[in-house]
N, C-alpha and C positions, 0 to 999 in steps of 0.2 A: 800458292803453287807457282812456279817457276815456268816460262814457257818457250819454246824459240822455236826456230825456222828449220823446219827438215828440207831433206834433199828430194825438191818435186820431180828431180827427173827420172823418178824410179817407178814415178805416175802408175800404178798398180789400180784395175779396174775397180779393188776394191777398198781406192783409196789409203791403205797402207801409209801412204807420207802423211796423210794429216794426224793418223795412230800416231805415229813419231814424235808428230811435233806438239805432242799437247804432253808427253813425257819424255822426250830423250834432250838433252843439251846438243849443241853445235859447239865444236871445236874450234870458231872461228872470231868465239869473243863478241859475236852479235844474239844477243839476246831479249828475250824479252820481259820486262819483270810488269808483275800485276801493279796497277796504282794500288789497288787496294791494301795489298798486305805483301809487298815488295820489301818494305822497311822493317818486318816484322823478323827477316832473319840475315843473318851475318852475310857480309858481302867482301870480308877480306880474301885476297886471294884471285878475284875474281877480274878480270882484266875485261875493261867497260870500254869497247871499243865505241860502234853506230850503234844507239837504239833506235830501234823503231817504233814509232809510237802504239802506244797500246790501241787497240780499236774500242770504240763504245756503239751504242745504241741498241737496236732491237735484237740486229742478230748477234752481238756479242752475248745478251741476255738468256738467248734461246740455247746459243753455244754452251751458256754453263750451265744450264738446267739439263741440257739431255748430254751431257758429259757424265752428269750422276748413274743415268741410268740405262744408258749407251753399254758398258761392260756385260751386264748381267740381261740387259734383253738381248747381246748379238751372243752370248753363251748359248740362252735357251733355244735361238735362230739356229746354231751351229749344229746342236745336240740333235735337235732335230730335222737341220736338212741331212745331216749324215745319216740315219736313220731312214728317214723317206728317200733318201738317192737308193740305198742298199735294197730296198723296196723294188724302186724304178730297176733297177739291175736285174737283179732277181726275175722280177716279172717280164720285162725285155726281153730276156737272154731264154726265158723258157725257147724249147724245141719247138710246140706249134706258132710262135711269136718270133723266130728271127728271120726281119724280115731288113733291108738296108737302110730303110727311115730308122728301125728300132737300133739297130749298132749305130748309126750315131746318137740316140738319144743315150746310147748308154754309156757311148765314150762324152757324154757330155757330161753326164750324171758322173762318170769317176772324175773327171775336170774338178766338178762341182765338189767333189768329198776333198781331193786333194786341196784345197783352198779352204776348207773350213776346217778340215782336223788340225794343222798346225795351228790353226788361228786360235784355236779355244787356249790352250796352256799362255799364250799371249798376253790375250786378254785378262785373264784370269790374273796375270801375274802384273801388269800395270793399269787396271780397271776394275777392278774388285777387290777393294776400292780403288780410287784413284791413286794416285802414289806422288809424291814430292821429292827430290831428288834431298834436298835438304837433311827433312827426316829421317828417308828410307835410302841412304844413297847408295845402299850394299843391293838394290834392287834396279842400279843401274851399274852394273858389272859387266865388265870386256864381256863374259860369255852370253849374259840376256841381249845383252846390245848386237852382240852375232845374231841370239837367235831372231834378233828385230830382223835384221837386215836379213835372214835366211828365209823370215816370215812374210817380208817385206818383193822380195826378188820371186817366188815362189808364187805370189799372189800375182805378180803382174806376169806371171809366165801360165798360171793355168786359164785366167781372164782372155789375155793372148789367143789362146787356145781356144776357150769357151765360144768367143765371138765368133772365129773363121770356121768355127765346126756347126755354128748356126748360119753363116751365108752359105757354109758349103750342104747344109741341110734343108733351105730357101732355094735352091740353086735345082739342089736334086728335085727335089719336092715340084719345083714347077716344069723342069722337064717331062717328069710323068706326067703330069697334066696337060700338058702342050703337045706331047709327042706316046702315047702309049707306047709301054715296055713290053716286048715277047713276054707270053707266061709261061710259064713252064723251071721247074728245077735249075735247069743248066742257066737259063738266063736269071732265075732268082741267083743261084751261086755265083754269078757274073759280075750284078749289079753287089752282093757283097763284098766279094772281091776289091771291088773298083771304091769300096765305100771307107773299106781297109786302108787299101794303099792311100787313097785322099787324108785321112786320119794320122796315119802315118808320117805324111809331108807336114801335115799341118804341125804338128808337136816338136818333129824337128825346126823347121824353119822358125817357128815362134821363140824357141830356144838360141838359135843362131842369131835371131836378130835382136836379142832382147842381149847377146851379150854385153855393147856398149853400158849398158845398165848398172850389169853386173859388176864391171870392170870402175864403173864411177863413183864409185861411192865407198867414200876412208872413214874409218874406225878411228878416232882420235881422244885422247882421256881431258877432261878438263878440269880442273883444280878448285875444290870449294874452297875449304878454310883449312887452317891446321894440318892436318893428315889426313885428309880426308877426300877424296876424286871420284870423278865419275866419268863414266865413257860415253860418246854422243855420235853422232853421223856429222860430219865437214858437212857447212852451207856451200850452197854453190850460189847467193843471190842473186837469182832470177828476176827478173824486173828490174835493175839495178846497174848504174853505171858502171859498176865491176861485172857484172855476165859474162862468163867466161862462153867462147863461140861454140867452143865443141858441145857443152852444154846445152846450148840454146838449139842446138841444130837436132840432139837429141833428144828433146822435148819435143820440139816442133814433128819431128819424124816418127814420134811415139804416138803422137795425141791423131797424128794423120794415119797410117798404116794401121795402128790398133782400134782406133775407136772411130775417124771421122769415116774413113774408106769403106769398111765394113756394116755403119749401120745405112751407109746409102743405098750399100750393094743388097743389104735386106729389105729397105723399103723399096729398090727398083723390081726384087724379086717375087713382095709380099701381093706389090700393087699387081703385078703381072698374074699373081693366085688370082687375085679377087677378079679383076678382070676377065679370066677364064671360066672362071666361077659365077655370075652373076650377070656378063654381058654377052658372051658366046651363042652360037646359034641354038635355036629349040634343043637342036639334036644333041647338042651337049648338054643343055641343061636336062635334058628326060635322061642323059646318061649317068648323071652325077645323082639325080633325085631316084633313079635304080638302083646306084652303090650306094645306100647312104652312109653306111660304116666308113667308104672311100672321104666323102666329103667332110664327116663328119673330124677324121680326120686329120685332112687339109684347115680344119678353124683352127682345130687343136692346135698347130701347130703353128697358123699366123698368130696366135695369142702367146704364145711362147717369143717370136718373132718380135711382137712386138714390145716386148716385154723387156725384150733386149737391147730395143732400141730408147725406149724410154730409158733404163736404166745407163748405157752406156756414151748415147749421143751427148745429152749436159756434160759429162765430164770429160767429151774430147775438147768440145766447145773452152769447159772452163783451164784445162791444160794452156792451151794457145793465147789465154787470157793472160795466165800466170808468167808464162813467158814474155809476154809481149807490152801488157800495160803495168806500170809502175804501183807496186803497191795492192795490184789484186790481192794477192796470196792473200798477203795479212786483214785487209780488211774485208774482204767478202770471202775466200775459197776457206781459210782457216777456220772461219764461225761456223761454216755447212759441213764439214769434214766428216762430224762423226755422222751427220744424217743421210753424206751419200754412200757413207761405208755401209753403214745398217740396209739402206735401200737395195746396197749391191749382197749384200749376203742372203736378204729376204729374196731377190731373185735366182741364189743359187738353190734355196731351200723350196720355191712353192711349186715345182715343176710337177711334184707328186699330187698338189692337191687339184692343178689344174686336168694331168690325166683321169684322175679319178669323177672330176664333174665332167668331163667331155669325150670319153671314151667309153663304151659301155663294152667292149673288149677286155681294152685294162682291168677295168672294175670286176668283170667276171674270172679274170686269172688273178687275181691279187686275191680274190675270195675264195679262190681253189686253193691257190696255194699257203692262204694263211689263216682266213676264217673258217673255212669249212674242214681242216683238222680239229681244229681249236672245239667248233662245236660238238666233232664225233667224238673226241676225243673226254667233252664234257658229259656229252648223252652216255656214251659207256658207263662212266662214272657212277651217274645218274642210276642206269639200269642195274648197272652192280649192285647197286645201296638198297637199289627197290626189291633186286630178288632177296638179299640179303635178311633185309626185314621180315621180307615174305614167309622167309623158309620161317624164322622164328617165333613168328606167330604161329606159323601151321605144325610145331614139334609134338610126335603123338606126343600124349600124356599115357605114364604106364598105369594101369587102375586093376588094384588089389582087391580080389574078389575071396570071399569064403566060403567054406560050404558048413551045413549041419554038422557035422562029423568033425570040422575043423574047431566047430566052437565048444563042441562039446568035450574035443580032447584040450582044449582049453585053460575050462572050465577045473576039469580032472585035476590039470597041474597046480592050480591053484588051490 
């Protein structure tokens, strides 16, 4: 299999550029070919500018074992965070449950679908199986290669999004704790309001600043053998005495603004929960152990928190690496690629199982509105079949009786 170097400055939370680079070509004539079985297929045509050298040892090893099975577990991941988001929504968005913690979980949870429904047709089409450009090269066609890059820009725009709508749900989350909210309707409709328009800014702006992205990265076809081409994403070599600046400035402002700024602003918000939580005078803590639903909560929700930050911190960290020291990409961020992608889809998907152990609210509306039809709807069934039976056992029986006179004129006819 064939390998090269994608465009990391499209740096997508979930990873997207390393998807690229384990199937698409570079248009730039810098490639990678396997030692292993490089020589195994034609190389006319191909114009062998720098290689780089192939990487070995443990995590090259680890790299192509979970390549095999990387496509079909982030399927099954997708299939089902789309499912348990629709869930999350659903039960959010009920009438006695919208409350302004819940609309952003649930402009989080649609974040979350947009970023795995394109993903799957993706996957499916250069991951199930793996794909060669070699063999399969009508499976690297201008139009898949668009939908890379459309899969690709998409993912670091709803990740974008994902993040600033969990500082900005850190952010809320410890105001109420810090400063209690008027209750009352008008100020519940207030704080949604104010939950909206935050929402709002955020999706825009994510979009507006993500356009250098959008705008850097060229479609370019590149020449196997004979008649035969395929289409690739232009390298930008990043770590590399060619680094182009405008590049370099937008990695660097991508890996900062999206990932480093954001998960500090959730651990400076998370720590200030716990602290309110845990350290605060008596009179707070008898206040919080009277609301337990309130506290209970506030965990829920530094677990989600944190969840984010493990997931998103390592890859602003290793962004700034790939920029900055010679040679990361290929030998360290390339071999981990598909494991922080899987990592990141696994956090778009398990938000539903965490509500369901730590909120016993959730659990009781998600029961209303999906198990407890299902079961009345089974007991009906049930009772239907059982009267049904009933009746049929119980049908009189008509029973033919005679009399003297009946047998006797019987008897006569005979």
């Amino acid at each position: 299999m064939l390998n090269s170097t994608p465009n990391v400055t499209l740096g997508s939370a979930t990873s997207s550029l390393q998807q690229a680079a384990h199937h698409v070509f570079e248009s730039t004539s810098v490639l990678i070919l396997p030692q292993d079985n490089s020589s195994d297929y034609p190389t006319d045509g191909l114009q062998h500018g720098d290689f780089f050298p192939p990487p070995t040892g443990p995590l090259l090893n680890f790299h192509e074992w979970f390549l095999k099975v990387h496509g079909y577990a982030s399927v099954v991941v997708c299939v089902f965070g789309i499912f348990t988001n629709v869930f999350n929504i659903t039960v959010l968005m009920a009438r006695d449950m919208r409350t302004a913690t819940n609309y952003l979980l649930t402009f989080l949870a649609v974040s979350d679908i947009l970023t795995m429904l394109p993903y799957i047709p993706y996957t499916i089409h250069f991951y199930c199986p793996t794909t060669n450009p070699y063999e399969t090269p009508w499976k690297y066609s201008y139009g898949w290669i668009l939908y890379m890059l459309i899969v690709i820009n998409l993912a670091a725009t709803t990740h974008t999004i994902s993040i600033w709508l969990a500082v900005t749900l850190a952010a809320f989350r410890f105001n109420q704790i810090r400063s209690p909210c008027p209750s009352g309707p008008l100020a519940r409709k207030k704080r949604i309001r104010q939950v909206k328009v935050a929402t709002l800014i955020i999706y825009v702006t994510s979009i507006v600043a993500l356009i250098p992205n959008y705008i850097n990265n060229e479609i370019e076809p590149v020449p196997l053998w004979g008649n035969y081409s395929a289409y690739g994403l232009k390298e930008k070599k990043l770590g590399s005495p060619q680094d182009d600046v405008f590049v370099f400035a937008n990695v660097l402002t991508y890996a900062v603004l999206a990932k480093i700024i954001p998960c500090i602003l959730i651990l400076v918000f998370s720590g200030s929960l716990l602290y309110h939580m845990a350290v605060k005078t008596a009179r707070r803590r008898q206040r919080l152990s009277a609301n337990r639903q309130h506290a209970s909560t506030t965990r829920m929700l530094l677990v989600v928190l944190v969840l984010f930050v493990i997931t998103e911190l390592p890859q602003g960290i290793m962004f700034i690496l790939i920029a900055t020291v010679p040679g990361f990409y290929h030998n360290v961020y390339y071999q981990l690629g598909d494991l922080t992608d899987f990592v990141a889809l696994l956090n778009n998907a398990v938000n539903f199982i965490l509500y369901c152990l730590m909120s016993q609210q959730f659990r009781d509306k998600f029961f209303a509105i999906y198990i407890k039809p299902l079961c009345e709807r089974r007991r009906t069934v049930i009772t239907s079949t059982s009267e049904l039976l009933i009746l049929r056992e119980h049908v009189p029986r008509t029973v033919t009786t005679t009399t003297h006179e009946d047998n006797l004129t019987q008897n006569m006819k005979v």
